[in-house]
C-alpha positions as CSV (number, residue, x, y, z in Angstrom):
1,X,50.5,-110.6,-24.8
2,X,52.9,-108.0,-23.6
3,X,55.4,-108.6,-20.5
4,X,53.2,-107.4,-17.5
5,X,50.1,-110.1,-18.6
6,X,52.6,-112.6,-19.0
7,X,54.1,-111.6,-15.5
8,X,50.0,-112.2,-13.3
9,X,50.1,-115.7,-15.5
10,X,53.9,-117.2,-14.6
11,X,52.3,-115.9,-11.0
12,X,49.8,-117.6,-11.1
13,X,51.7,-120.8,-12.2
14,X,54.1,-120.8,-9.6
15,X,51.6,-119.9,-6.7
16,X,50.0,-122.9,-8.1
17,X,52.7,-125.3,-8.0
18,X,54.8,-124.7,-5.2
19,X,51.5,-123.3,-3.0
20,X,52.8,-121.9,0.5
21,X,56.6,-122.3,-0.5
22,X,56.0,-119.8,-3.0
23,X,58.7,-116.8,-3.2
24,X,58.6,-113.8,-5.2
25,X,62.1,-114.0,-6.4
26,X,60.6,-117.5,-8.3
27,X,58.6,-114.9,-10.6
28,X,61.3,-112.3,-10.5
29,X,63.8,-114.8,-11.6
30,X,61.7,-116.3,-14.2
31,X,60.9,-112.8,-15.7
32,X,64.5,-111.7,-16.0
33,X,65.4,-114.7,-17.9
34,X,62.6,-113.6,-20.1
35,X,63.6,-110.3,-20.3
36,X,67.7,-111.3,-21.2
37,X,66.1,-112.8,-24.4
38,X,66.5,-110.9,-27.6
39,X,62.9,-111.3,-29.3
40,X,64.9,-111.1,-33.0
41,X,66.0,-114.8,-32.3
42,X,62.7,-116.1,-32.4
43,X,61.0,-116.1,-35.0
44,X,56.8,-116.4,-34.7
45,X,55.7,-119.4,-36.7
46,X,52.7,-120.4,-38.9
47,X,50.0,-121.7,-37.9
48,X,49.7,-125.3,-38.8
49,X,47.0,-126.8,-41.1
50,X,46.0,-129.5,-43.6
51,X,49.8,-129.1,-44.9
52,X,51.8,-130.1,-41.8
53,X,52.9,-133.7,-41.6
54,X,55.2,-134.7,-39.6
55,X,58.4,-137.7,-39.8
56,X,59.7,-139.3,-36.9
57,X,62.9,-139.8,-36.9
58,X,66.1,-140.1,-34.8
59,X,69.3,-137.8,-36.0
60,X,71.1,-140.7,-37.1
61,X,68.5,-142.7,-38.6
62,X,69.8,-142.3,-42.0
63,X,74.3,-142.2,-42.0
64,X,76.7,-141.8,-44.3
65,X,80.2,-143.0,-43.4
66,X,82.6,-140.2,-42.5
67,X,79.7,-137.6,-42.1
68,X,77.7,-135.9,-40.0
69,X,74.2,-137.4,-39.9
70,X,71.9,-134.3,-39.5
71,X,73.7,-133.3,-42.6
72,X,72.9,-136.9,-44.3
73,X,69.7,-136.7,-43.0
74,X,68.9,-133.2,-44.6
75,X,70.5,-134.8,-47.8
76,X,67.8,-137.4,-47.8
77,X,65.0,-135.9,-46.7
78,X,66.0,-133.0,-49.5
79,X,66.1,-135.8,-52.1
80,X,63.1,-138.0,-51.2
81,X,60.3,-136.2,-49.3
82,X,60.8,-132.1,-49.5
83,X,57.5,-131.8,-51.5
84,X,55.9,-133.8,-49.1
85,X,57.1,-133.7,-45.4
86,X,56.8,-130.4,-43.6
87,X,57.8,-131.7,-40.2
88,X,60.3,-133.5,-38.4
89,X,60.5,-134.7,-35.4
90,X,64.2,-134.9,-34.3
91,X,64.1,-138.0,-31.1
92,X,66.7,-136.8,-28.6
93,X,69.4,-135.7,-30.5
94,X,71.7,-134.7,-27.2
95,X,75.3,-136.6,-25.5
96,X,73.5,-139.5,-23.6
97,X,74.1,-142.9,-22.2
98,X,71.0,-145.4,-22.5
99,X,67.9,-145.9,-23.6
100,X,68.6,-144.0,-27.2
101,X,69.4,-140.7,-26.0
102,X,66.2,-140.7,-23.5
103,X,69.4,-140.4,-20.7
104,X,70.4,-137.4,-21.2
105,X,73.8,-136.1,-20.1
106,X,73.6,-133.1,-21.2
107,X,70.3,-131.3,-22.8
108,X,72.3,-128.6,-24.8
109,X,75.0,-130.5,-26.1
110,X,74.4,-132.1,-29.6
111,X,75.8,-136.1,-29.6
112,X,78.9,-135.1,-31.8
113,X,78.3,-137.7,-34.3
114,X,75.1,-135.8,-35.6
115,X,76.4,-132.7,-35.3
116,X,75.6,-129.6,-33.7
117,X,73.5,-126.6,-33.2
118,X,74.5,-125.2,-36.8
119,X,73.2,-128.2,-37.9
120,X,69.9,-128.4,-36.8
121,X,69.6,-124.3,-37.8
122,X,70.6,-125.5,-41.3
123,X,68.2,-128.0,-41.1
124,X,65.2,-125.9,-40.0
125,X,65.8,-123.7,-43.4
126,X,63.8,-126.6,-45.2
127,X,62.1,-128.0,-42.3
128,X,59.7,-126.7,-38.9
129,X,61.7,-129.4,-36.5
130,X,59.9,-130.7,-33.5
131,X,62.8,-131.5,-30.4
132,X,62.3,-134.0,-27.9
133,X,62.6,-132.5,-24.4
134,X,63.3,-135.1,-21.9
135,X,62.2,-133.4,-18.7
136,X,60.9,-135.8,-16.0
137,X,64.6,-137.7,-15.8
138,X,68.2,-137.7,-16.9
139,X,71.4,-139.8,-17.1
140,X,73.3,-140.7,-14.0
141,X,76.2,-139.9,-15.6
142,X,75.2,-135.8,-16.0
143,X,77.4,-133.2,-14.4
144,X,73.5,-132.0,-12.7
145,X,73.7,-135.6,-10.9
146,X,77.2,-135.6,-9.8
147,X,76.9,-132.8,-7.9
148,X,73.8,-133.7,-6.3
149,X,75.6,-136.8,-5.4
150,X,78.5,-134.8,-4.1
151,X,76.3,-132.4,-2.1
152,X,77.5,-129.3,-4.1
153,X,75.5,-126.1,-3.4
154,X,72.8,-125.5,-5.5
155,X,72.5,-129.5,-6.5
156,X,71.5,-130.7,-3.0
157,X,67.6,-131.0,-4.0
158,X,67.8,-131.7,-7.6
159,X,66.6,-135.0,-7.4
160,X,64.6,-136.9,-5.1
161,X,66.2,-139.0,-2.6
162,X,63.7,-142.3,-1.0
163,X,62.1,-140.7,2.0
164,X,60.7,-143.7,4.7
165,X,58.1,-140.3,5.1
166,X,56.5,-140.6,1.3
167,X,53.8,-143.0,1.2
168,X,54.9,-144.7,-3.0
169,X,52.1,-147.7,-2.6
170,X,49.7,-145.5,-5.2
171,X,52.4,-145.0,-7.9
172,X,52.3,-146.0,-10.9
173,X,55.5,-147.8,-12.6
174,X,55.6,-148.1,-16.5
175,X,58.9,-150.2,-16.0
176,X,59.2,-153.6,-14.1
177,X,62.9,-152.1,-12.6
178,X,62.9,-150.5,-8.7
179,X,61.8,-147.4,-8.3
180,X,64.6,-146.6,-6.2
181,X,68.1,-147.3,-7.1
182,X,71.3,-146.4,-4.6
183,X,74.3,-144.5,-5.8
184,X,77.2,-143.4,-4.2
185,X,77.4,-139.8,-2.7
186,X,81.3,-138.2,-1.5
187,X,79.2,-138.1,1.8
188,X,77.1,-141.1,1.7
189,X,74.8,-143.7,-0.2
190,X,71.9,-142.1,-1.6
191,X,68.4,-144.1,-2.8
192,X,67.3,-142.2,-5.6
193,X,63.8,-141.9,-7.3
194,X,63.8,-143.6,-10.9
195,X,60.8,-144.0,-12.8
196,X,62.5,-145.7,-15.4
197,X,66.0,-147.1,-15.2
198,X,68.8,-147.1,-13.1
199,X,70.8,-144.5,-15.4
200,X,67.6,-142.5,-15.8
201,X,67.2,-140.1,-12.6
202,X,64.6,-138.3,-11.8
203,X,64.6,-134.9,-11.6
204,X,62.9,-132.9,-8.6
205,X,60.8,-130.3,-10.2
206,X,59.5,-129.2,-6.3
207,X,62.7,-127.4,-6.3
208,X,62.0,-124.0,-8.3
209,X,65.9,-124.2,-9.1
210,X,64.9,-127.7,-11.3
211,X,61.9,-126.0,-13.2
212,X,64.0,-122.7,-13.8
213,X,67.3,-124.7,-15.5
214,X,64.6,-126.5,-17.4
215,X,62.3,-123.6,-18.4
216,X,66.3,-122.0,-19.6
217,X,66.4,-125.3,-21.8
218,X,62.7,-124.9,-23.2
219,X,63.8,-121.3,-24.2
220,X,67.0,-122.3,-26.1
221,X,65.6,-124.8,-28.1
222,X,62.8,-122.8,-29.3
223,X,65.7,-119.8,-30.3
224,X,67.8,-122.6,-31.9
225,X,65.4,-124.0,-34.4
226,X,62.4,-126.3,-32.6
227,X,59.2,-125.3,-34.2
228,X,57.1,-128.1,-32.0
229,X,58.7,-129.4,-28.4
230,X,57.9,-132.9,-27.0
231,X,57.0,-133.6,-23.6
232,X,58.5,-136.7,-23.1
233,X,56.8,-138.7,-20.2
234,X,55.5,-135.6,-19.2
235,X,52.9,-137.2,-16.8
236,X,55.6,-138.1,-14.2
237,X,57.1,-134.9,-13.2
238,X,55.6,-134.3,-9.9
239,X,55.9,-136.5,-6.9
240,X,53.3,-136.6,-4.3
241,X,53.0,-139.0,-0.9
242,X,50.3,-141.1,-1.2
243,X,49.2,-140.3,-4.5
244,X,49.7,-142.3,-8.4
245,X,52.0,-139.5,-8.8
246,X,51.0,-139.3,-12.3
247,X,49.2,-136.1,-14.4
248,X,49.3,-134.3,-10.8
249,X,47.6,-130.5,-11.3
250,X,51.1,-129.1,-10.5
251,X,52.4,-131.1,-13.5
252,X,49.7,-129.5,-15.7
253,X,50.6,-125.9,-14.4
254,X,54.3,-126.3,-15.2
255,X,53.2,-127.4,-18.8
256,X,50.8,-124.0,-18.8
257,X,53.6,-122.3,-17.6
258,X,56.1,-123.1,-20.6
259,X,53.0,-122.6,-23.3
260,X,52.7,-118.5,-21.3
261,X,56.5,-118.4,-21.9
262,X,57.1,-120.1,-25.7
263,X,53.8,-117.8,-26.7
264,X,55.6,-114.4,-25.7
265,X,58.4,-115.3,-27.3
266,X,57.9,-117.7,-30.6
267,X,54.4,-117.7,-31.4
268,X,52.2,-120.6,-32.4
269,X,55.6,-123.1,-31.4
270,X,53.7,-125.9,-30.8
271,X,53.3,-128.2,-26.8
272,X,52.7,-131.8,-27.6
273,X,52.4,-134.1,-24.4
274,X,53.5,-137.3,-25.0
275,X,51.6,-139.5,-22.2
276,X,50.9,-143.2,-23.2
277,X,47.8,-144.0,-21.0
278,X,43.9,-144.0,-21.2
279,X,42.9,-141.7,-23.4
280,X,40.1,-139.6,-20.8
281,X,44.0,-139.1,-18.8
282,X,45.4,-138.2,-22.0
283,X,43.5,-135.3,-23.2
284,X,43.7,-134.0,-19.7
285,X,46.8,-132.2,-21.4
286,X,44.5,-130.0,-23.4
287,X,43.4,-128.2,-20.1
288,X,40.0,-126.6,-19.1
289,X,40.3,-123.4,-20.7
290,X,42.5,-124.8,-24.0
291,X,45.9,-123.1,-22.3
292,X,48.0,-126.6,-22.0
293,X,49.0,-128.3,-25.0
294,X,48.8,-127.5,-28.7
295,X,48.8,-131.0,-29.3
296,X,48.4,-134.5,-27.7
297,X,49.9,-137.5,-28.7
298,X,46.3,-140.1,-30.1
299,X,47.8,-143.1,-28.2
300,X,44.6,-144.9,-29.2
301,X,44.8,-144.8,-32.6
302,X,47.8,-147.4,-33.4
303,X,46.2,-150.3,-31.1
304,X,42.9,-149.7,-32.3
305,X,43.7,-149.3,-36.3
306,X,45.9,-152.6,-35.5
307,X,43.1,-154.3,-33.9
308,X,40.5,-153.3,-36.5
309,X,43.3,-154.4,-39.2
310,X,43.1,-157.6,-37.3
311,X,39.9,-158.3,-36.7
312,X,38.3,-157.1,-40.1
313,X,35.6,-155.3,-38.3
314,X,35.5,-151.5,-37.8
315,X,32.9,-151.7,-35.0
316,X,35.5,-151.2,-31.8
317,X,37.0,-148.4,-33.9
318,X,34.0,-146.5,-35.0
319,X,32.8,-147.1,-31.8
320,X,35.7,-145.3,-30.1
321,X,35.8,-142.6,-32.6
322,X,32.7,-141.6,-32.8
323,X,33.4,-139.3,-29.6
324,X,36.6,-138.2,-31.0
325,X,35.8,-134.8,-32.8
326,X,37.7,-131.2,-33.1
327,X,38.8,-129.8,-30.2
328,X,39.5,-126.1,-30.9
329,X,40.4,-124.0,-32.9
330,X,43.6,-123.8,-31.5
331,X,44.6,-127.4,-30.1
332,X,44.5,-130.6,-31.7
333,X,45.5,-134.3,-32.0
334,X,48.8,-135.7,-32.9
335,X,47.9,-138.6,-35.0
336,X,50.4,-141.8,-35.4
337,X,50.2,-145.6,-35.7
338,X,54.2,-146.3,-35.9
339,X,56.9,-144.6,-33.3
340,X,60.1,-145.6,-31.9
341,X,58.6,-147.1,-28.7
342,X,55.9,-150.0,-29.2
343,X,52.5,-150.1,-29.8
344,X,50.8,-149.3,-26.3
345,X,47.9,-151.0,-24.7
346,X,47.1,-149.3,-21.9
347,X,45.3,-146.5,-23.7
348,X,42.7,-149.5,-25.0
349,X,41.4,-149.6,-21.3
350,X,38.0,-149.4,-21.1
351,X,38.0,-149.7,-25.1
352,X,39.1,-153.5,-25.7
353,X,38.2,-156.2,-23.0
354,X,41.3,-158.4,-21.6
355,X,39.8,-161.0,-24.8
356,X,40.4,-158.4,-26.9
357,X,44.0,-157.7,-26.1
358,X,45.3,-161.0,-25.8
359,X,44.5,-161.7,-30.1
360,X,46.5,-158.2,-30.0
361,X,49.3,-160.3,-28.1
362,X,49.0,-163.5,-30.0
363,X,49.6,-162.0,-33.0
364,X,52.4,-160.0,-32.3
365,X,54.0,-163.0,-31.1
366,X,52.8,-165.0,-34.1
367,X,54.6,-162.0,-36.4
368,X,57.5,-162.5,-35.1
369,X,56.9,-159.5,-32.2
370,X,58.1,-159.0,-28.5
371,X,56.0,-157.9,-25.5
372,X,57.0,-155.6,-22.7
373,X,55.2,-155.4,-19.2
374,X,55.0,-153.4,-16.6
375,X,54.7,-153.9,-12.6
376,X,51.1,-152.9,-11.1
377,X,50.0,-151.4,-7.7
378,X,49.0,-155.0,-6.4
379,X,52.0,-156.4,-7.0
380,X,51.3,-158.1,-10.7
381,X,52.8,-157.5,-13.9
382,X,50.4,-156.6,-17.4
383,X,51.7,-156.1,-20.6
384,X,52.3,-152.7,-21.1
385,X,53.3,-152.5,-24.9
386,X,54.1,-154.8,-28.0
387,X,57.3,-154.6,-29.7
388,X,57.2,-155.1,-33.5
389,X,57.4,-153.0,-36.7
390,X,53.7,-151.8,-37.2
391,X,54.0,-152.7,-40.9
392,X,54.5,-156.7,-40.0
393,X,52.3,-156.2,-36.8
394,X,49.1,-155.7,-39.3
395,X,49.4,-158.2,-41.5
396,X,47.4,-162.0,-41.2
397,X,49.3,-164.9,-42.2
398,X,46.1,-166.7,-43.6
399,X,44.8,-163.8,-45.7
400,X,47.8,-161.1,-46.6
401,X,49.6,-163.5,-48.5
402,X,50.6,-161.6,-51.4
403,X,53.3,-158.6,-51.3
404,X,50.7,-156.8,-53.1
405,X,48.0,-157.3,-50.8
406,X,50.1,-156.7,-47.9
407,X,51.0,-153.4,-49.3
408,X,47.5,-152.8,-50.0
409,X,46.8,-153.3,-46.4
410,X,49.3,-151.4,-45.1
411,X,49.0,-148.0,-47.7
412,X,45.2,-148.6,-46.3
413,X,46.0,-148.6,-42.6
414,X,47.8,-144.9,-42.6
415,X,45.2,-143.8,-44.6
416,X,43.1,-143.9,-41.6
417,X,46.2,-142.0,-40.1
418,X,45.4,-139.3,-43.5
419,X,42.1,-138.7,-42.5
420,X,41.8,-138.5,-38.7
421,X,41.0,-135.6,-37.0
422,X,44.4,-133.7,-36.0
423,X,47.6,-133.4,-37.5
424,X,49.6,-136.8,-38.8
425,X,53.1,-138.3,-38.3
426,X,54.7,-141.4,-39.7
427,X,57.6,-142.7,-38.1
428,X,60.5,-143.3,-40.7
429,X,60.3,-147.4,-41.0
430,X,56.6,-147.1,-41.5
431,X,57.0,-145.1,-44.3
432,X,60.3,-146.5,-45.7
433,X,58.4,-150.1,-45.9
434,X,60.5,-151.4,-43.5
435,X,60.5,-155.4,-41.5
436,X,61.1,-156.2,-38.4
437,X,64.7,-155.6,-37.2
438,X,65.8,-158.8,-35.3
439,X,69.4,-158.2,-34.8
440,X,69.1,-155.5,-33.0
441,X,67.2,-157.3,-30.4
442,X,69.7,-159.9,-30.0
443,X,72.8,-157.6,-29.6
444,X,71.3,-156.0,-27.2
445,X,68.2,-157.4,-25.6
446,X,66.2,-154.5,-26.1
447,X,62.8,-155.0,-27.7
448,X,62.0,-151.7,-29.0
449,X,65.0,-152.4,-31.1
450,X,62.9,-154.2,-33.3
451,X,62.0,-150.8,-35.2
452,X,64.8,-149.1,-34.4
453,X,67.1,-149.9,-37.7
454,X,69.8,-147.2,-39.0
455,X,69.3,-146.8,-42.5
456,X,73.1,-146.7,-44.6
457,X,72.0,-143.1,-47.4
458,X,73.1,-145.6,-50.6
459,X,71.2,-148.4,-48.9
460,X,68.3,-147.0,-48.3
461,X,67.6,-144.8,-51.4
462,X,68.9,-148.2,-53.4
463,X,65.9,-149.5,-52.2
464,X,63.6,-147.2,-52.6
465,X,64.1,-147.4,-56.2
466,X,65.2,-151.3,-56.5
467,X,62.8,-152.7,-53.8
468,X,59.0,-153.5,-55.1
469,X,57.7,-153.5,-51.3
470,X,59.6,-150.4,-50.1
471,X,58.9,-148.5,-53.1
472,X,55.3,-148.9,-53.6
473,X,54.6,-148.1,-50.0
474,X,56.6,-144.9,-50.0
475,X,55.6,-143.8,-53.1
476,X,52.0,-144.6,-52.2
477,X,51.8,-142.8,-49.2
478,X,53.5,-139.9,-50.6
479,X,51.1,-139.8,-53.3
480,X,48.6,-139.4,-51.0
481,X,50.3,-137.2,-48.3
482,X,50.5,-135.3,-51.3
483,X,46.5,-135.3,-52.1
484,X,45.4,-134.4,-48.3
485,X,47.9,-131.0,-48.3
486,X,45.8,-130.0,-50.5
487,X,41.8,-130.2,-49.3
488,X,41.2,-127.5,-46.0
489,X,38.6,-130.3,-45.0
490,X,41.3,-132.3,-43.3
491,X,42.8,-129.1,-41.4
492,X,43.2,-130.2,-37.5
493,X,40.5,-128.3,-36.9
494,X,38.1,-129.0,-39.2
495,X,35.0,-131.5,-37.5
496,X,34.7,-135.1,-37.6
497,X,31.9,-137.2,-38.0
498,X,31.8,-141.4,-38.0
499,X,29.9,-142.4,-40.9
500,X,28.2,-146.1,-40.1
501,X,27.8,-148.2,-42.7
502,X,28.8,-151.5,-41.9
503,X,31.1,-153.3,-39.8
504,X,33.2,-153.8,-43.2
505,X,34.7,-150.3,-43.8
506,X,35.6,-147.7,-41.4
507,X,34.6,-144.2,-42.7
508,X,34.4,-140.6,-41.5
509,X,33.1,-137.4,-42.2
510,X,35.6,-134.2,-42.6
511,X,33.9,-130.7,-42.6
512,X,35.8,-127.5,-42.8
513,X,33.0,-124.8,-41.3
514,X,35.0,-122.2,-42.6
515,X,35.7,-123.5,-46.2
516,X,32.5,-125.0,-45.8
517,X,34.2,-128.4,-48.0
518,X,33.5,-131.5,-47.1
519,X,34.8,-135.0,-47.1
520,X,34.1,-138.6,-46.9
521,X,36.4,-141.4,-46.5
522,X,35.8,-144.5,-46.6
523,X,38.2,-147.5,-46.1
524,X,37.6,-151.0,-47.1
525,X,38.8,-153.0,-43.6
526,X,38.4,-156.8,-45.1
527,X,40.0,-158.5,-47.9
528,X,37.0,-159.1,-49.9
529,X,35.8,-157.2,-52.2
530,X,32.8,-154.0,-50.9
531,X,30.2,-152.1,-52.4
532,X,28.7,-149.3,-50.9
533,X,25.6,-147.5,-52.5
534,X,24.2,-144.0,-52.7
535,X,26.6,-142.1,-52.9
536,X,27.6,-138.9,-54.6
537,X,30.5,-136.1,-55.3
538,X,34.1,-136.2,-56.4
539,X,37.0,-139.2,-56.0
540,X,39.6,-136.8,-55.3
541,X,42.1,-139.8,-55.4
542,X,41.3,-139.4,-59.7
543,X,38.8,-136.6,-60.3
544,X,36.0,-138.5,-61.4
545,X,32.7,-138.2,-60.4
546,X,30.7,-140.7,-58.4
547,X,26.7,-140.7,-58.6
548,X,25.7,-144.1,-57.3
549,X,27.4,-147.2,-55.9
550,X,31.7,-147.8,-55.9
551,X,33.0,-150.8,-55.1
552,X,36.5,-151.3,-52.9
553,X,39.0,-153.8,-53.5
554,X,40.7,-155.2,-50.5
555,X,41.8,-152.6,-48.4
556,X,41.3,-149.9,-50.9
557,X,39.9,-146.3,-49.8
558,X,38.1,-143.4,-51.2
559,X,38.0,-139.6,-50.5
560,X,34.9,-138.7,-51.9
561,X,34.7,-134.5,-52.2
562,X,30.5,-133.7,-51.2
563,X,29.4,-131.0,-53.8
């Protein structure tokens, strides 16, 4: 795409989103930022495939005392996983002030005690990283806020003041907080719009001044080492009278917009929309015509792999995925059952009845879990996620007794996450075999806490080596992350088939239609003991070949390569 094609699309975009207050100096300006870029700073990337797995991880997950933790990250990560993880996705990494850098202060200034910007270009030498771009909101505390609040020119519309005018009955609130919170201005009070928190402003992206600062952001972190960028809460970012104000078409133009612009300059960098909701709202994000995201986040999968896990019954789950298949050639899931948020229900809408839910609840609860809810149009409150480490969340007191059984059934629960159509992540506890962190929930009365634990390097490599329930589990999965790089039938675009059997095991067909290789997994969801007949081809797991029945010990799977 060369500059004047990429000139008729930003066009388009803008006409789109700001409609009859569109200027041509919008697409003027937008092009000469282009243009000031020098191309040799970014660098076109490679396609992903069966190879790329991501880790999710915050910069100072993993500390060493006296150092800088991007550097003690890359010294684990180097140590433990380089043969393994190709990804990493770096939470926000930049000087904030609450919620665990999702208040940012300042979007291109590295918190000092990871490092900085040399860091993370050190970093991405071993590593494609994926940065978390916090765009619907930032901290109160920003130099961008303080001059809206003092009325300096160019700041006077940067954020979205109440307005007696704007109709807010239809919106839609993820938080039980106000939506409007009053700070004070040099001239006045202001009552400004806050999806989320009180330090957590949102920005006003009808002023083309907002979406040109941010679109400068988007640009620097692809030139200073993100291979993948993370829409946080993407599905807020345009306000509307009247209306949910949620996935709005001018919030899916803006996210068009920044795919035109990061595919003229980086190639193949990779979009993923991070929007926890039903899943027909969530692959909205794809687009029509395939020209939105790269990737969407599967909010499905963790509730429903849980529940499944739970229930010892793969119906709900091969129910749901049985309309789940590629989507391009060119976009894709992003798979995950762990992250640092909690595990989120409202994408089981219209999968799992109220019933359903509430054993989803119970047990949480029962495993020593928090819940989280979130206010409703008519006034009520629902529970809107559950707060717990996904490795305790799937275990059942009466049956996962053993620590060998409940590794069993954990190793077999992300292999679900292995063989999914798209591209998979695990979050650093899940794969680390870490419990519930109940400390940090009392210091701070946070529940996502709960799987938010920094890791002390000796600690934590200590117990990956001294630790029978940490070290199995990371070794296992490893092992196996190791085994899917391998086989082009579990490329994000490959198809996907649900293979009914029985109620007992969940399984699925991979299919490569340009390798023409195919795969079938099948996972033993109970604790008992399965056979399934008639079945032939390779065990890839140990290269033996299968003409006949197998039998699966609790919680065990099988990739079967079909000759």
């Amino acid at each position: 795409m060369d500059i004047n094609n990429l000139s008729k699309k930003i066009q388009k975009r803008l006409k789109l989103i700001y409609k009859e207050n569109y200027k041509n100096e919008y697409l003027n300006e937008l092009i000469s930022l282009i243009k000031s870029q020098d191309k040799k700073e970014f660098k076109a990337q490679k396609e992903i495939s069966e190879e790329n797995v991501y880790l999710i991880t915050y910069g100072d997950s993993i500390y060493e005392k006296g150092e800088k933790t991007l550097k003690t990250l890359k010294k684990f990560l180097n140590r433990n996983v380089k043969d393994t993880i190709t990804d990493v996705h770096l939470l926000p990494m930049f000087e904030y002030t609450s919620d665990d850098g999702f208040s940012v202060v300042d979007y291109m200034k590295v918190d000092e005690k990871l490092g900085d910007f040399s860091d993370l270009k050190e970093l991405s030498k071993d590593y494609r990283l994926m940065y978390d771009f916090v765009a619907n909101h930032m901290s109160k505390e920003s130099e961008w806020f303080k001059s809206f609040l003092n009325d300096e020119e160019g700041y006077k519309d940067f954020f979205i003041e109440e307005d007696a005018s704007f109709d807010t009955s239809n919106v839609v609130r993820p938080r039980t907080s106000p939506l409007f919170h009053k700070y004070k201005g040099k001239i006045k009070t202001k009552s400004v719009w806050t999806t989320f928190s009180e330090d957590q402003v949102d920005l006003n992206f009808k002023s083309f001044k907002v979406l040109y600062e941010m679109t400068n952001v988007l640009i620097e972190y692809a030139k200073n080492g993100a291979s993948s960028i993370r829409l946080d809460a993407i599905g807020f970012l345009i306000k509307e009278s009247k209306t949910s104000c949620m996935h709005l078409k001018e919030t899916h133009e803006i996210i068009k917009l920044w795919r035109d612009i990061l595919e003229y300059l980086k190639k193949n960098t990779q979009i993923i929309t991070e929007t926890n909701v039903p899943h027909k709202e969530n692959i909205s994000y794809f687009g029509e015509n395939e020209d939105e995201a790269n990737m969407v986040y599967q909010f499905a999968l963790p509730p429903l792999v849980l529940y499944t896990m739970t229930v010892n019954d793969s119906t709900k789950l091969s129910s749901w995925a049985s309309n789940i298949d590629k989507v391009s050639d060119k976009s894709t899931y992003f798979n995950f059952l762990s992250s640092h948020d909690g595990i989120g229900l409202r994408p089981t809408e219209g999968i799992l009845s109220n019933e359903e839910r509430e054993v989803l609840i119970k047990k949480t609860l029962d495993n020593g879990g928090k819940v989280s809810y979130k206010n409703n149009t008519d006034g009520s409150k629902s529970v809107y996620e559950l707060n717990i480490n996904y490795n305790d969340a799937l275990l059942n007191k009466n049956t996962d007794i053993s620590e060998d059984m409940q590794v069993k059934k954990i190793v077999g629960a992300h292999s679900i996450l292995l063989s999914f159509v798209g591209v998979p992540s695990f979050y650093y506890h899940s794969l680390l075999g870490s419990r519930n962190y109940y400390k940090g929930v009392e210091e701070t009365g946070i529940n996502r806490r709960i799987n938010r634990e920094k890791l002390e390097l000796s600690f934590i490599e200590n117990e990956l080596r001294e630790d029978k329930r940490r070290k199995k589990i990371f070794h296992e999965l490893l092992k196996f992350i190791s085994i899917r790089k391998k086989e082009s039938a579990f490329s994000p675009f490959a198809k996907s088939k649900v293979i009914n059997i029985s109620k007992d095991v969940f399984a699925l067909e991979r299919f490569n239609e340009k390798t023409n290789e195919k795969i079938l997994y099948i996972l033993n969801i109970t604790p008992n003991k399965q056979t399934i007949e008639n079945l032939k081809g390779k065990n890839i797991l140990n290269n033996e070949d299968i003409n006949g029945e197998i039998s699966l010990d609790s919680y065990e799977f099988i990739w079967i390569k079909i000759q």
